[in-house]
C-alpha positions in Angstrom: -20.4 0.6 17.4 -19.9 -2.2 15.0 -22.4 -4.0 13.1 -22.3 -6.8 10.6 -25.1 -6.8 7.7 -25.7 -8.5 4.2 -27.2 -6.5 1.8 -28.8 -7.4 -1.1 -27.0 -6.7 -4.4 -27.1 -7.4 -8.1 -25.9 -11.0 -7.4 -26.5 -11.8 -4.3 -25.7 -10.5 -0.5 -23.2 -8.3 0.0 -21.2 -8.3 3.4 -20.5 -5.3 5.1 -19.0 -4.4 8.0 -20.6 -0.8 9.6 -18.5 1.4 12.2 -20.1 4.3 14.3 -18.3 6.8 15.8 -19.8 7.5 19.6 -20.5 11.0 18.6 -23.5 12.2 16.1 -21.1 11.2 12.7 -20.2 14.3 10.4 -19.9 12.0 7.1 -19.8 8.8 5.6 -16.6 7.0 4.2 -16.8 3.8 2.0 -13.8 2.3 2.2 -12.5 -0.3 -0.9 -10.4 -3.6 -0.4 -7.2 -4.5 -2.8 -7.8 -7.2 -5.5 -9.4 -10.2 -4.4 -7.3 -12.6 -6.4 -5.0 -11.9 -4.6 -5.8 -12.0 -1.0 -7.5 -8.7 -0.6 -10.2 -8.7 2.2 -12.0 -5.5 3.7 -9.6 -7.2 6.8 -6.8 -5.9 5.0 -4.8 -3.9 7.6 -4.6 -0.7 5.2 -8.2 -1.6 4.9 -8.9 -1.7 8.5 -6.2 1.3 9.3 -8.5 3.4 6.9 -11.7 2.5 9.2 -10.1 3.6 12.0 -9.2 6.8 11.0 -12.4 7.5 9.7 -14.5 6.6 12.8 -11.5 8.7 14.9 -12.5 11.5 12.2 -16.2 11.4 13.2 -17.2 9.1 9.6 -19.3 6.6 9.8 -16.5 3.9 8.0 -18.0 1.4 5.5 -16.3 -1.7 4.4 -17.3 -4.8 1.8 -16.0 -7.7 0.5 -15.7 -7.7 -3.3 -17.1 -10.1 -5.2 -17.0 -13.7 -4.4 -14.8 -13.0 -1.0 -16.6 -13.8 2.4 -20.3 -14.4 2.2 -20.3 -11.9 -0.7 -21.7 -13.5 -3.7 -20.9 -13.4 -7.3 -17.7 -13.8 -9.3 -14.6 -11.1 -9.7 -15.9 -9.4 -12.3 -12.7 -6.8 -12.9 -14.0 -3.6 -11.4 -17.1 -3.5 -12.9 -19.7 -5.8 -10.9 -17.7 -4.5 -7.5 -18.8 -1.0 -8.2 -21.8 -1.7 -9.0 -22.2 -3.3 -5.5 -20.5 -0.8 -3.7 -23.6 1.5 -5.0 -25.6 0.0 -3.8 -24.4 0.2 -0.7 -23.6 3.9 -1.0 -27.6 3.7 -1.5 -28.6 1.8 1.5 -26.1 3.6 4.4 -27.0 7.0 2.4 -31.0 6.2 3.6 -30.0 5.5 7.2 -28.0 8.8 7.1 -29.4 10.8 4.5 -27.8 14.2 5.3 -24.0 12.9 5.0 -22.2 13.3 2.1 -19.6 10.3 1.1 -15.9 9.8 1.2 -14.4 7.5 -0.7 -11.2 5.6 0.1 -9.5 2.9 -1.7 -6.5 0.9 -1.5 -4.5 -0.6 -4.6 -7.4 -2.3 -6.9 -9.7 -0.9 -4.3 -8.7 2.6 -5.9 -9.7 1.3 -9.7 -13.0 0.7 -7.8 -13.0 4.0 -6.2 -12.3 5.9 -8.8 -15.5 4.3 -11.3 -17.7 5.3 -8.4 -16.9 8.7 -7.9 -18.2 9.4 -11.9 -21.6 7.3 -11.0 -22.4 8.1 -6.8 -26.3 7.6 -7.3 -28.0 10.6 -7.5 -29.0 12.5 -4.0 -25.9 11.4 -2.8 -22.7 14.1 -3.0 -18.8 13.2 -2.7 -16.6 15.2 -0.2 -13.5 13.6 -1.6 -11.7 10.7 -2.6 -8.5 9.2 -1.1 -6.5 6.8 -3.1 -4.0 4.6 -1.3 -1.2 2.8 -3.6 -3.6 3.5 -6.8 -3.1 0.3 -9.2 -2.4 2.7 -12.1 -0.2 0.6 -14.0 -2.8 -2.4 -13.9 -6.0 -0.8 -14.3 -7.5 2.1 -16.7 -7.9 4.6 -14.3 -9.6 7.5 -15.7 -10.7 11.0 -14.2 -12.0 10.9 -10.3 -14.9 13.6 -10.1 -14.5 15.8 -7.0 -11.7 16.7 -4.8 -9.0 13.5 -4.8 -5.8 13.2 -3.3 -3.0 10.3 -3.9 -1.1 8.5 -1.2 1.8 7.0 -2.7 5.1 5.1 -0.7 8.3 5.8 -2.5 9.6 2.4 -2.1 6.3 0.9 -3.5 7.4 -2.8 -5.2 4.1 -3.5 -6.9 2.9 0.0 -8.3 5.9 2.5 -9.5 5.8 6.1 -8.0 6.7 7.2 -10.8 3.6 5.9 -12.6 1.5 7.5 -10.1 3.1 10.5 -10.4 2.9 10.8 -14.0 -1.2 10.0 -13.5 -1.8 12.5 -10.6 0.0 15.0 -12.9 -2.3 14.2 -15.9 -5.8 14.4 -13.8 -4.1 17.6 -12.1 -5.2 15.7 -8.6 -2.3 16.5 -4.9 0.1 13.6 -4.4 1.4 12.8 -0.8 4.5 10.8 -1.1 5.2 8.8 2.4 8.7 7.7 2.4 10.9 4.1 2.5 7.0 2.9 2.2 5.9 -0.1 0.6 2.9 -1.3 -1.2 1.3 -3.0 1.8 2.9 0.1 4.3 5.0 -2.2 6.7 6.2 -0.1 9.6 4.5 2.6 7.9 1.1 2.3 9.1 1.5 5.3 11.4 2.5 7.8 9.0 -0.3 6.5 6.8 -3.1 7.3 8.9 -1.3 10.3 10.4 -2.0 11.6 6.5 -5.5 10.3 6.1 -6.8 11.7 9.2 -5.3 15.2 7.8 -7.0 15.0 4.8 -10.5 13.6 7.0 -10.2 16.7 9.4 -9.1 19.1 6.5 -12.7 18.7 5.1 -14.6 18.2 7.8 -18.5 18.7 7.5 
C-alpha cells in the first residue's frame, strides 16, 4: 500500500510518501534524498530503489522531501532543519507502529542527514542499523553514526572519492561494501545495489 501524507513540522508540512509491505511489517526504514540543490527528490531512483527493497524486506519504507522540495516547506537549511524534520517523522510513523524499531538509509547528502539522526532518534524509538549509499564525506562533517552502519560505495564514483570513504569507514571502524565500475548515481548498477541492501535488510531481520 501506498499512501501520501503531510505532516506537520517545525516549518511547515512535511510530504511523505508511506509504503506497506502486504504482510504484518517486521521494521520501519526512513529512507533520505541526495541534496536538494541539486536535484535530489525522495523520486530519486536510488531513493526509490531503496523503497523497494525495503517493502520486499518486510519494512514499512518512509520517504520525504527535504526542505523547500515538493510541498515541503521551509528553506535548505544544510542538514540541520532536514533532520530535524525527518524526526519528526520518525515520531509520527513510530506511533502508528510502535513496536518497530527504525532503519535508516541515506543516499549522498541524504547520508549527512542520516548520520545526525542516528545520534538524536527520539527517545522510545531504537535503530536496527544504518545504510549509507555514496556518503557525501568529502562535503559534509560526518561524524560518528550510533548503532550498527554499513557503507555502500561504487568504485568509479565521480562526485565522492572511494578513497575518502574508505579512509572515513576506517576511522568510525564501520563495514564497507564496494560495488564495482559504479558511479555516484549507480547507472546500470541499480541491480547490484539493491541485491546488497536487501542482504543487509534480511541479515537483520526482526
Amino acid at each position: 500500500m501506498r499512501e501520501h501524507r503531510l505532516l506537520t513540522g517545525p516549518v511547515g508540512p512535511i510530504e511523505v510518501i508511506i509504503e506497506t509491505p502486504t504482510n504484518p511489517p517486521t521494521g520501519l526504514a526512513l529512507i533520505a534524498h541526495p541534496h536538494p540543490l541539486h536535484g535530489g527528490t525522495m523520486d530519486n531512483k536510488v531513493v526509490t530503489t531503496l523503497a523497494r527493497v525495503a517493502v520486499a524486506a518486510g519494512l514499512v519504507a518512509v520517504r520525504s522531501n527535504f526542505r523547500g522540495v515538493g510541498q515541503t516547506a521551509g528553506i535548505h537549511d544544510h542538514g540541520l532543519g532536514e533532520c530535524d524534520d525527518l524526526a519528526v517523522i520518525t515520531q509520527n510513523i513510530s506511533a502508528q507502529f510502535p513496536s518497530l524499531d527504525w532503519t535508516l538509509l541515506g543516499f549522498s547528502f541524504g547520508c549527512f542527514v542520516q548520520q545526525q539522526l542516528s545520534q538524536r532518534l527520539p527517545i522510545g524509538q531504537t535503530l536496527r542499523q544504518v545504510i549509507l549509499v555514496a556518503p557525501a564525506v568529502t562535503l559534509r562533517p560526518f561524524g560518528a553514526i550510533n548503532g550498527p552502519a554499513t557503507l555502500i560505495q561504487g568504485d568509479q564514483d565521480e562526485i565522492i572519492p572511494l578513497a575518502a570513504v574508505r579512509d572515513y569507514a576506517t576511522a568510525q571502524r564501520l563495514d564497507l561494501i564496494v560495488i564495482p565500475e559504479a558511479g555516484h548515481f549507480f547507472h546500470g548498477k541499480l541491480l547490484d545495489l539493491r541485491a546488497q541492501v536487501n542482504t543487509l535488510l534480511t541479515a537483520h531481520r526482526a
